[in-house]
DOLOFI-34440 format. One record per residue (C-alpha): residue number from 1; z, y, x. Coordinates in nm, 4 decimals, decimal comma. Example, Ala and Ser with C-alpha at 12.3 -4.5 7.8 and 13.67 -1.06 7.14 Angstrom:
REM DOLOFI-34440
<pos = 1 up = 0,7800 north = -0,4500 east = 1,2300>
<pos = 2 up = 0,7140 north = -0,1060 east = 1,3670>
END
This chain:
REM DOLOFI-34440
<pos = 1 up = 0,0000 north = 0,0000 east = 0,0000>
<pos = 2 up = 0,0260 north = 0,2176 east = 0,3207>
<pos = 3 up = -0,3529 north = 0,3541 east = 0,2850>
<pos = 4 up = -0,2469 north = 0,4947 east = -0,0384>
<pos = 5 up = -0,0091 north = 0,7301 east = 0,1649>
<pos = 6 up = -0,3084 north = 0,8127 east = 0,4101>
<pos = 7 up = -0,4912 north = 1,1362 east = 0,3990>
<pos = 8 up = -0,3432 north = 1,2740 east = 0,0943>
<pos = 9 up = -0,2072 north = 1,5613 east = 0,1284>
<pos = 10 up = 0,1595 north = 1,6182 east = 0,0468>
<pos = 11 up = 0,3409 north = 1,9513 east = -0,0554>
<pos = 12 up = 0,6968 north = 1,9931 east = 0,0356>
<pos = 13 up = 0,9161 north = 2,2270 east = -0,0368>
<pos = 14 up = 1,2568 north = 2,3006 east = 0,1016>
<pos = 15 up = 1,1257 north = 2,1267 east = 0,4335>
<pos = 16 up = 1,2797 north = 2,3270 east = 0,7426>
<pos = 17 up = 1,5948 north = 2,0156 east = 0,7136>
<pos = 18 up = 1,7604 north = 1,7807 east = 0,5462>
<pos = 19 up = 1,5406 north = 1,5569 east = 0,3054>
<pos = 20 up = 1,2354 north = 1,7549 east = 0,3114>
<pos = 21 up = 1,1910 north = 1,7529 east = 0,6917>
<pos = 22 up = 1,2962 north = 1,3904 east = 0,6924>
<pos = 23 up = 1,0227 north = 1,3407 east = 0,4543>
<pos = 24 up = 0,7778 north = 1,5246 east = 0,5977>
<pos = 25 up = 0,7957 north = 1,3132 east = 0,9325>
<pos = 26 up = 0,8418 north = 0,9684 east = 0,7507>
<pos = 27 up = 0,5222 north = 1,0464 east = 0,5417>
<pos = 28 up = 0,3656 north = 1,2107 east = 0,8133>
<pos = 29 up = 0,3896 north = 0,8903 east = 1,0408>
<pos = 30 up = 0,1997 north = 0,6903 east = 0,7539>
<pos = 31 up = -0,0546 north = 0,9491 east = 0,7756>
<pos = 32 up = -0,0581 north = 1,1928 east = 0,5362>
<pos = 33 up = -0,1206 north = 1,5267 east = 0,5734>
<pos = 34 up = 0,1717 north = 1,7741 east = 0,5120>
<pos = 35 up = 0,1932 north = 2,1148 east = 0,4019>
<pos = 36 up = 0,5702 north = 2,2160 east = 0,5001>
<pos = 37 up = 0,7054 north = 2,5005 east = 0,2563>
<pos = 38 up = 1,0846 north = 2,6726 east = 0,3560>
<pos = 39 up = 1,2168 north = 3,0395 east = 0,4221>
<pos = 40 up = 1,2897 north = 2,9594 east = 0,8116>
<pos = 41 up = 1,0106 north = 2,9816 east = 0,9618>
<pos = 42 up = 1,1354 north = 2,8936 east = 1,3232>
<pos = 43 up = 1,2744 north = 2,5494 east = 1,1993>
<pos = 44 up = 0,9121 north = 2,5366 east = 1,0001>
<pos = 45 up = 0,7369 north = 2,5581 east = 1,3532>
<pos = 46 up = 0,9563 north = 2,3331 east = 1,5241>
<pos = 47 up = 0,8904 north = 2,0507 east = 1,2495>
<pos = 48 up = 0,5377 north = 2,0641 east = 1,2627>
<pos = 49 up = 0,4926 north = 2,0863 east = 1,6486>
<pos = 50 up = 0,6986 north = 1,7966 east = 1,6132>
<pos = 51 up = 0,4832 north = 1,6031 east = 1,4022>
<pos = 52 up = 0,1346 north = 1,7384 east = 1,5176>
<pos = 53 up = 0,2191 north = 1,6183 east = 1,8713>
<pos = 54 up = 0,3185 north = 1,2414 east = 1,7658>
<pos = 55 up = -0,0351 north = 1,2665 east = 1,5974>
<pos = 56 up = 0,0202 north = 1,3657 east = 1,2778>
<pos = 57 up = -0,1230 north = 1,6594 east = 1,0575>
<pos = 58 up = 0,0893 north = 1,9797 east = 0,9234>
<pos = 59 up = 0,1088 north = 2,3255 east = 0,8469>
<pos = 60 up = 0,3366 north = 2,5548 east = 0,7149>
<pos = 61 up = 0,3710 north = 2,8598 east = 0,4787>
<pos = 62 up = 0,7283 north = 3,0536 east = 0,4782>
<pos = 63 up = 0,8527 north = 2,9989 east = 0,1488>
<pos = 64 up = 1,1103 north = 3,1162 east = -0,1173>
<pos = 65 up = 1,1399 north = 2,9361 east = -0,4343>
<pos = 66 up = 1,2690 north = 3,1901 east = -0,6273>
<pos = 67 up = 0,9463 north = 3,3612 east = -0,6146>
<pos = 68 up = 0,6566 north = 3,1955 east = -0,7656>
<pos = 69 up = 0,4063 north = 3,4085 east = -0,6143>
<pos = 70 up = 0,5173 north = 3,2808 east = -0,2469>
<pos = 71 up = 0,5175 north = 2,9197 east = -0,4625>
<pos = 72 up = 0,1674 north = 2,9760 east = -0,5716>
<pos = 73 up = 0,0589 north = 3,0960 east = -0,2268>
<pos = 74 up = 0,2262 north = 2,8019 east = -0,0993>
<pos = 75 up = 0,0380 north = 2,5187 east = -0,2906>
<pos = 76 up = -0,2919 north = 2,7724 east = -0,1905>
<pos = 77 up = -0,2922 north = 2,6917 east = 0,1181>
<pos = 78 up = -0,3079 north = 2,3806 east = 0,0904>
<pos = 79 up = -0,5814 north = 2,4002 east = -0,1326>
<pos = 80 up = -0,7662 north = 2,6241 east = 0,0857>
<pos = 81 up = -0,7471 north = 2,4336 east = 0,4159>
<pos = 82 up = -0,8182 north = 2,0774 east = 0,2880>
<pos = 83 up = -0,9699 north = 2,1209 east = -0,0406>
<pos = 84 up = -0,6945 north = 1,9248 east = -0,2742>
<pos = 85 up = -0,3579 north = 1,8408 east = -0,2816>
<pos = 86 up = -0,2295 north = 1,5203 east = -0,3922>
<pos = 87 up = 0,1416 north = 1,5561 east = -0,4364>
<pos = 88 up = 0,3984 north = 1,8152 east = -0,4713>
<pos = 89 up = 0,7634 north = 1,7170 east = -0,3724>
<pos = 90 up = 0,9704 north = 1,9941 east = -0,5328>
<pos = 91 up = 1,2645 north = 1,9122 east = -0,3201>
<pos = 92 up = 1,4438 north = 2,2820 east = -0,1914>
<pos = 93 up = 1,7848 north = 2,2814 east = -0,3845>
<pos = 94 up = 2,1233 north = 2,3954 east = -0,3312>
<pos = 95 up = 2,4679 north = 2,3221 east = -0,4203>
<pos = 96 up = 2,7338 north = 2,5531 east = -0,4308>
<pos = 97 up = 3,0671 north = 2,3752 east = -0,5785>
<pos = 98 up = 3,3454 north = 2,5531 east = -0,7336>
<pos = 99 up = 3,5822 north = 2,5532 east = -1,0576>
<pos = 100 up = 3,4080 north = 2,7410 east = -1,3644>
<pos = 101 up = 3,7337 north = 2,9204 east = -1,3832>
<pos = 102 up = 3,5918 north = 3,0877 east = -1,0409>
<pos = 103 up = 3,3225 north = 3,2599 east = -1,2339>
<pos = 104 up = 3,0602 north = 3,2796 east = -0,9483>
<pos = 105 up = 2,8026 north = 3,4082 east = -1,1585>
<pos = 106 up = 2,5947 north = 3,5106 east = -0,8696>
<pos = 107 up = 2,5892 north = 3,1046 east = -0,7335>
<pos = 108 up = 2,5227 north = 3,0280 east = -1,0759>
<pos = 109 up = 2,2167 north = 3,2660 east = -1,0443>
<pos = 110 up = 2,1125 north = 3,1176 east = -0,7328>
<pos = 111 up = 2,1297 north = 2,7426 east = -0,8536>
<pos = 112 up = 1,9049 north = 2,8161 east = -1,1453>
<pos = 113 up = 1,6904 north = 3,0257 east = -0,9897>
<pos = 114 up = 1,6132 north = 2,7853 east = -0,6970>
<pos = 115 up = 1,7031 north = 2,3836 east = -0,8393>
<pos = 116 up = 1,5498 north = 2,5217 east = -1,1729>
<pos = 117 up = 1,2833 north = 2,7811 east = -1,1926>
<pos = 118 up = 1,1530 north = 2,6555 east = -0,8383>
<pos = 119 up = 1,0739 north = 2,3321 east = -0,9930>
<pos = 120 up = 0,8979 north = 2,5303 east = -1,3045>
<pos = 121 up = 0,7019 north = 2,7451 east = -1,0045>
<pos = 122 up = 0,5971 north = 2,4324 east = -0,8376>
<pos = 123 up = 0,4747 north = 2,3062 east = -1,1531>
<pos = 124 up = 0,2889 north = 2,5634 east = -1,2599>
<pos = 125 up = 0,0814 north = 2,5979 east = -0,9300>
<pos = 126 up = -0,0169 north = 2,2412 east = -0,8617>
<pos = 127 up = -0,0479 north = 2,1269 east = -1,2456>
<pos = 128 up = -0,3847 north = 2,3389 east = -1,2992>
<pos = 129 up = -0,5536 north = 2,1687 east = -0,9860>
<pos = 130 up = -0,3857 north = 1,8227 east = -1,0966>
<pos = 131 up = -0,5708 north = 1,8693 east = -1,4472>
<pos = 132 up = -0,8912 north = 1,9816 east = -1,2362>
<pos = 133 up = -0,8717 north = 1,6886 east = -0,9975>
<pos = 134 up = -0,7832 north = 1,4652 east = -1,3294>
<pos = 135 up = -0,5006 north = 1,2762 east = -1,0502>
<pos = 136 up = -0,1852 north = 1,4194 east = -0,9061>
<pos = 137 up = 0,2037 north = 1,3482 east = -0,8447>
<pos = 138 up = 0,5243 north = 1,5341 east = -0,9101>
<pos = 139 up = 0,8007 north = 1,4332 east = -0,7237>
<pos = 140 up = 1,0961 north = 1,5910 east = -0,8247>
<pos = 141 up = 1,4631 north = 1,5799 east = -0,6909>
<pos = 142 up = 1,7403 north = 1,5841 east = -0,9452>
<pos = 143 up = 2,0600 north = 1,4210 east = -0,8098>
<pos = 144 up = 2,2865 north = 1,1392 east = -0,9727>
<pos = 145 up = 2,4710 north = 1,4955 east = -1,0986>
<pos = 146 up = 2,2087 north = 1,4755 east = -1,3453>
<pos = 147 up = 2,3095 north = 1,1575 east = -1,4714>
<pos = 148 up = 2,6897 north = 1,2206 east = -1,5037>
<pos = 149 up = 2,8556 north = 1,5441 east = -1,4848>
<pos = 150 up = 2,9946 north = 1,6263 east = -1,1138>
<pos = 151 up = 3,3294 north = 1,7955 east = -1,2690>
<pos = 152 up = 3,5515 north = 1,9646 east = -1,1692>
<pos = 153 up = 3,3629 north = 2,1741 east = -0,9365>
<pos = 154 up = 2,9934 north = 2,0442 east = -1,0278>
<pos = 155 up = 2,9288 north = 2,1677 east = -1,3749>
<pos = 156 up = 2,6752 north = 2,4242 east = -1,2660>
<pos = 157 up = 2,4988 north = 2,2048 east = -1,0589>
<pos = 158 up = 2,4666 north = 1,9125 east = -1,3184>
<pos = 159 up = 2,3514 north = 2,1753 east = -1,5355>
<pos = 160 up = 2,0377 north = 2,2198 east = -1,3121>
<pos = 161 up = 1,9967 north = 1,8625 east = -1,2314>
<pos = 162 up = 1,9865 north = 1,7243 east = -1,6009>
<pos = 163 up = 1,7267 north = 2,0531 east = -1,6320>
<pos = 164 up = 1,5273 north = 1,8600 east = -1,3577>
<pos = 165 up = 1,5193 north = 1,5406 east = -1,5591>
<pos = 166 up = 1,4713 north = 1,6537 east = -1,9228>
<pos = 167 up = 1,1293 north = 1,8828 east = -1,7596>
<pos = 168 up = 1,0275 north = 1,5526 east = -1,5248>
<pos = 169 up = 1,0514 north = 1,3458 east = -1,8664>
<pos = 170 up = 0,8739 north = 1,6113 east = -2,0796>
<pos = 171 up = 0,6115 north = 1,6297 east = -1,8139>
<pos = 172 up = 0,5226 north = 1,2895 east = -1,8020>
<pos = 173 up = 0,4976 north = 1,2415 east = -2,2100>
<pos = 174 up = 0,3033 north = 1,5641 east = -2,2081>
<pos = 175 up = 0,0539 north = 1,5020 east = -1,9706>
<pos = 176 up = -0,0344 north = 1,1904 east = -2,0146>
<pos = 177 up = -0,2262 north = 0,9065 east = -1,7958>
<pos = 178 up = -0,3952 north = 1,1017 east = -1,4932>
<pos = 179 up = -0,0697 north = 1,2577 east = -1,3338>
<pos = 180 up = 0,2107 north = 1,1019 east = -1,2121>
<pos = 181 up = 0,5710 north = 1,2163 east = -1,2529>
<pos = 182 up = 0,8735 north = 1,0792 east = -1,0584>
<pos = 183 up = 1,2518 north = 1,2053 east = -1,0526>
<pos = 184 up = 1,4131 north = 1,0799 east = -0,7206>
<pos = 185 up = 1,8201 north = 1,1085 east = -0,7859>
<pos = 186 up = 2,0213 north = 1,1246 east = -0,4663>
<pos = 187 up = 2,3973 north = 1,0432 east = -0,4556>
<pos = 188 up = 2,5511 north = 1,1664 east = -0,1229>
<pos = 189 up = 2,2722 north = 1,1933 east = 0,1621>
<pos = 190 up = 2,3441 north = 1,3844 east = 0,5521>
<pos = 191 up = 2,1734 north = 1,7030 east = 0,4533>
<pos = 192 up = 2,2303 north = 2,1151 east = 0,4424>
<pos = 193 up = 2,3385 north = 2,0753 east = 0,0831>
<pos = 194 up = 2,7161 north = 2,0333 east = 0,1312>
<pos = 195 up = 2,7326 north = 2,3424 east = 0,3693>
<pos = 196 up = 2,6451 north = 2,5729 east = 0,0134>
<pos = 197 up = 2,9957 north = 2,5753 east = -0,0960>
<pos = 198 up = 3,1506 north = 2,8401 east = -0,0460>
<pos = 199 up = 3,4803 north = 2,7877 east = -0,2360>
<pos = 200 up = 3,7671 north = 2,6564 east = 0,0179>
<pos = 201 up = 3,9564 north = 2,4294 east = -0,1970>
<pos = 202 up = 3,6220 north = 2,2305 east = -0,2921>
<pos = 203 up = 3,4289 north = 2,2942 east = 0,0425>
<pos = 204 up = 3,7055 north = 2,0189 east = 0,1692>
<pos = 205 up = 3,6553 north = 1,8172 east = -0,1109>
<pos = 206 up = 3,2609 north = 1,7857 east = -0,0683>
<pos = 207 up = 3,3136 north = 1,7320 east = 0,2987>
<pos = 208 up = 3,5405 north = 1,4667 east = 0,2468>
<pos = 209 up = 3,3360 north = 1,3315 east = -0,0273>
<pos = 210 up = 2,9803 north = 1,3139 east = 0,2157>
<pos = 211 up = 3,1705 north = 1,1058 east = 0,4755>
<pos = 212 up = 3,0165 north = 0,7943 east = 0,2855>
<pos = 213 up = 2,6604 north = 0,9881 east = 0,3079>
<pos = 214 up = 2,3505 north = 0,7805 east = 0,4020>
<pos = 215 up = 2,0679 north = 0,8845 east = 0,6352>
<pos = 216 up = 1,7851 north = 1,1036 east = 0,4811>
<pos = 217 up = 1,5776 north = 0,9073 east = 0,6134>
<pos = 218 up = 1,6678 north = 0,6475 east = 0,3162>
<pos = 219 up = 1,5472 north = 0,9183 east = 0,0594>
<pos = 220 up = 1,2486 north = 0,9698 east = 0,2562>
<pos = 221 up = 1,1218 north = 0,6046 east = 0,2205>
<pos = 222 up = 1,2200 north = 0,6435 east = -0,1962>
<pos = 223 up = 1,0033 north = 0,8770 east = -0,2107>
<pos = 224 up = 0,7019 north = 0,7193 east = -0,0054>
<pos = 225 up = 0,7478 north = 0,3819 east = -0,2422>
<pos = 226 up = 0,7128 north = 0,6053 east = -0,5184>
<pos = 227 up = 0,3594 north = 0,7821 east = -0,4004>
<pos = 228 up = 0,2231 north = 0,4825 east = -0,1680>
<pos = 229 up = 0,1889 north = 0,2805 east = -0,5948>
<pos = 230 up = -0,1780 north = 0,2225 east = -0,6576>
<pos = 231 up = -0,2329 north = 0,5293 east = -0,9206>
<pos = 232 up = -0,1870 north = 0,3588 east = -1,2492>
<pos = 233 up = 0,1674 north = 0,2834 east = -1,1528>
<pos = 234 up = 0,4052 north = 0,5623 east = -1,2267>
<pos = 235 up = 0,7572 north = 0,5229 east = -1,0552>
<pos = 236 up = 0,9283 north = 0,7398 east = -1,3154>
<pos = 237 up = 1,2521 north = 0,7481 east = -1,1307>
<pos = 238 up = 1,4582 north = 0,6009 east = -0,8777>
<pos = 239 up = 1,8458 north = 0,6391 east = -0,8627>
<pos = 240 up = 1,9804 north = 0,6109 east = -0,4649>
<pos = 241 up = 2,3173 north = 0,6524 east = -0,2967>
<pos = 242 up = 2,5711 north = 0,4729 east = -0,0848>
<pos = 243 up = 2,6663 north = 0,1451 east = -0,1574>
<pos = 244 up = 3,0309 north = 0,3049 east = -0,1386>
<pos = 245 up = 2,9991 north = 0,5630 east = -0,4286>
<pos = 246 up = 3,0705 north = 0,4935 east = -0,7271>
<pos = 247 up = 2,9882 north = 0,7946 east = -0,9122>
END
């Protein structure tokens, strides 16, 4: 199933660490070409020099989520240098923890403007070319906080990851046969994602929580299974976390 992996090209966003650059190189490796999307540009360059000099193929385009004209330009590129794009892995996501009493309005700004409305942006620049093409793939991360509710501390967050589920689902029954739509829901995985919180009491919990956290690496080969499927299977979603967790 590997040559179903080759030469498409693959749009990632939230790629400068963590699951999306693990991705990147994993997919990368089985030779797809990758289109890296992130706001640090220096850890953008560093990931593909990295994989262009192993042999791979990838570019980048600084990227912000929150605004769905850098989105948009994004998924452009791509277009414009190699004349498609095959999937879009709407991965950049953050996770600030803290007690509702806390009223952080501004991190609950930030989580639904980036797990949320980033997801809607990515959508809405790659579906039109899908529909063109009459093939495509969504791939996009929710968390097993979309699933059950990751309370006290979580609620926020869950919010935004049951968002990412109910759109993947509505997706898929809207658009029918041609384009593929998969929901990949991490439990805890070695990323950036537990450094968000900024709240003392449950920064400590989170760290001690992601001592039982697998490689990203492990989400990176999820999400390979899911795209390397000969195109009239549709992995629709996979759950994924440590053997340890229970939640």
């Amino acid at each position: 199933m590997e040559n179903n992996i080759k030469n498409k090209v693959i749009v990632i966003t939230g790629a400068s660490s963590g699951l999306g650059e693990e991705t990147a190189k994993y997919l990368a490796e089985k030779g797809a070409i990758v289109v890296l999307g992130a706001r640090r540009e220096e850890k953008l360059e560093q990931i593909v020099n990295v994989i262009n000099t192993k042999g791979g193929t990838a570019i980048y385009q600084v990227t912000d989520v929150t605004s769905k004209v850098q989105v948009q330009a994004l998924v452009d590129k791509a277009v414009t240098t190699y004349g498609k794009i095959d999937v879009l892995v709407n991965n950049a996501g953050i996770m600030p923890i803290a007690p509702m009493s806390e009223v952080r309005t501004d991190e609950w700004d930030s989580m639904i403007d980036i797990n949320i409305k980033g997801v809607l942006y990515g959508i809405a620049a790659a579906l039109p070319i899908f529909q063109k093409q009459q093939s495509g793939q969504f791939i996009n991360l929710g968390s097993v906080a979309g699933i059950k509710v990751f309370s006290p501390g979580g609620t926020v967050y869950s919010g935004t990851k049951y968002a990412v589920r109910a759109i993947s689902d509505g997706l898929r029954h809207e658009l029918g046969s041609n384009i593929r739509i998969t929901t990949i829901e991490p439990g805890a995985v070695e990323s950036e994602l537990k450094l968000s919180t900024n709240h003392q009491e449950s920064s400590l919990g989170v760290n001690e929580f992601y001592k039982i956290a697998i490689p990203a690496a492990s989400v990176a080969r999820a999400i390979a299974f899911a795209i390397e499927q000969p195109a009239d299977v549709d992995i629709n979603e996979i759950v994924i976390r440590p053997t340890a967790q229970e939640f």
